[in-house]
C-alpha positions in Angstrom: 27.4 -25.0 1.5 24.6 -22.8 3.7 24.9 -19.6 2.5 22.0 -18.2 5.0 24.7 -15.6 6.1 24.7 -13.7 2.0 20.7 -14.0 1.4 20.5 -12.5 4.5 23.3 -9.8 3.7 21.7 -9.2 0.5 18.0 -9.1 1.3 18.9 -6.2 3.6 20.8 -4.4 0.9 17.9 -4.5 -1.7 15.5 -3.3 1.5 18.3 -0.7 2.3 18.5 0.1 -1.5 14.5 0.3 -1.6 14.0 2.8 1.4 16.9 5.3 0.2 15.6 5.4 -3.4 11.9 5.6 -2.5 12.8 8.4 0.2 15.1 10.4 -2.5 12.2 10.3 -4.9 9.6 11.3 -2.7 12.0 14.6 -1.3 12.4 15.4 -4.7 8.7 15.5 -5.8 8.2 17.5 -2.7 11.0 20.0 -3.1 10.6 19.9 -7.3 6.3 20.7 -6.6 7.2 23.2 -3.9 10.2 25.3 -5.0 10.8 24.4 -8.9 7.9 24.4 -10.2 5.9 26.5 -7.6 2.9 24.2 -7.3 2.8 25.1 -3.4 3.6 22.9 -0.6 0.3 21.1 -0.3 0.6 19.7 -4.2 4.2 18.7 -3.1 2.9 16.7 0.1 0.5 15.3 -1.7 3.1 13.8 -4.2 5.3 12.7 -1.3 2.0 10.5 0.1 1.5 9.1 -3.0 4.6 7.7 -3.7 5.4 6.5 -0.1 2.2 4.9 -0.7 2.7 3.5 -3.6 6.0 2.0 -3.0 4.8 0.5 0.0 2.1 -1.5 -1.5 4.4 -2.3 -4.3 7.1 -3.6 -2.4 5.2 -5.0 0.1 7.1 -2.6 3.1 7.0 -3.5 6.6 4.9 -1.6 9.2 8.1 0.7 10.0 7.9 1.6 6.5 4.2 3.0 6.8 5.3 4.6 10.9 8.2 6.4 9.3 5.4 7.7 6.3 3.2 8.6 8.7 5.2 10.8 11.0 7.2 12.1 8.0 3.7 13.2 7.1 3.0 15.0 9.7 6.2 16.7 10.3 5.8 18.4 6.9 2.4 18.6 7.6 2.7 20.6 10.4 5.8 22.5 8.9 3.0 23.4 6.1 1.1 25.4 8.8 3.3 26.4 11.1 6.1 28.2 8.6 3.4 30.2 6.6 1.9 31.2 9.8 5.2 32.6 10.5 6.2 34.6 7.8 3.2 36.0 7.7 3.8 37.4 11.2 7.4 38.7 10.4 6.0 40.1 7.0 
């Protein structure tokens, strides 16, 4: 019996189950350091890098795993600078 067809059905549903859990762990560190807890967003970013870092290493992610940490990084990177600069004008 070739059951190619269900490794290959589950393999994408431990990656799929990998990428949402990592990516709901890494918002929350960034919304728990930046809003909760009041760390600032810098702290918060840094905690997002970390464990996007981490889990890719761990698990051994492909290379869309590290694109999509990259840019993710410097959309809230540049959302860091741009928002502050921002309010501080309508303030």
């Amino acid at each position: 019996m070739d059951i190619q067809d269900q490794k290959a059905t589950f393999h994408a549903f431990l990656t799929t189950t990998v990428w949402v859990c990592a990516q709901l762990a890494m918002g929350i560190a960034l919304a728990t350091l930046a809003f909760a807890i009041g760390a600032g967003w810098w702290p918060g970013l840094f905690a997002f890098i970390a464990i996007g870092v981490a889990v890719g290493l761990l698990f051994k992610m492909s290379g869309v795993w590290w694109a999509t940490l990259i840019a993710e990084t410097v959309l809230l990177g540049l959302g860091g600078i741009i928002v502050p600069a921002l309010s501080g004008m309508m303030g």
